[in-house]
C-alpha positions in Angstrom: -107.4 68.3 163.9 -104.7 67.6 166.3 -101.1 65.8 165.3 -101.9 62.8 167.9 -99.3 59.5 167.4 -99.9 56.8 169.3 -96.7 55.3 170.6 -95.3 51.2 169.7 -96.7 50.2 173.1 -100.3 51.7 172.7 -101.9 50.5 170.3 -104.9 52.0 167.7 -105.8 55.5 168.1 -106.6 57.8 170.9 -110.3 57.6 172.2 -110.5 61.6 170.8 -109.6 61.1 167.4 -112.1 58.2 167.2 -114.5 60.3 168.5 -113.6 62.7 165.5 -113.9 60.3 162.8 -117.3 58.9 164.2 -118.7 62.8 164.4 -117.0 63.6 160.8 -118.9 60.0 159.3 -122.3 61.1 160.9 -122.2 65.1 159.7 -121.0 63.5 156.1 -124.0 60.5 156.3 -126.3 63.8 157.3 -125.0 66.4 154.9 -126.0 62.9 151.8 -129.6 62.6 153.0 -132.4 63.6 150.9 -135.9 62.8 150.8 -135.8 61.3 146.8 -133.9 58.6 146.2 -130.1 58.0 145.4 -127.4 57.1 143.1 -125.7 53.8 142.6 -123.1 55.1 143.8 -124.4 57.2 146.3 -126.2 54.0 147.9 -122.5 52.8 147.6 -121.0 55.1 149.3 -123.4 55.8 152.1 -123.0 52.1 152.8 -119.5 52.5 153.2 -120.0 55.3 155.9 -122.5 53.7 157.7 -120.0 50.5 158.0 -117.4 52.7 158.6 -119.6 54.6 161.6 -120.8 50.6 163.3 -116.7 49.8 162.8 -115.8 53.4 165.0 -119.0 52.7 167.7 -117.7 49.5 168.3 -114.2 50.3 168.8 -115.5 53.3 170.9 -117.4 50.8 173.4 -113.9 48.5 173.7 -112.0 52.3 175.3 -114.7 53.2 177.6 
């Protein structure tokens, strides 16, 4: 991972390190599936990704 700062006049993140965090939230929502079910809190937390992965898409669709 890169030391990236986005300057007062840009603002948000560079279009590369959102790229990152999207392909980081899809390994981690890939490396949690499993055929049986899940946890509580693995429900939970899968949730979170996947809101986590829409939030990313979307702001990757605003850059391009």
């Amino acid at each position: 991972m890169t030391n990236e700062r986005a300057c007062a006049n840009t603002p948000g993140l560079p279009g590369e390190t959102l790229s990152e965090i999207h392909d980081c939230l899809a390994l981690a929502l890939d490396a949690t599936e499993r055929p049986s079910g899940y946890t509580r809190s693995e429900r939970e937390a899968r949730s979170y990704m996947r809101t986590a992965l829409r939030r990313v898409c979307k702001l990757l669709e605003i850059r391009a």
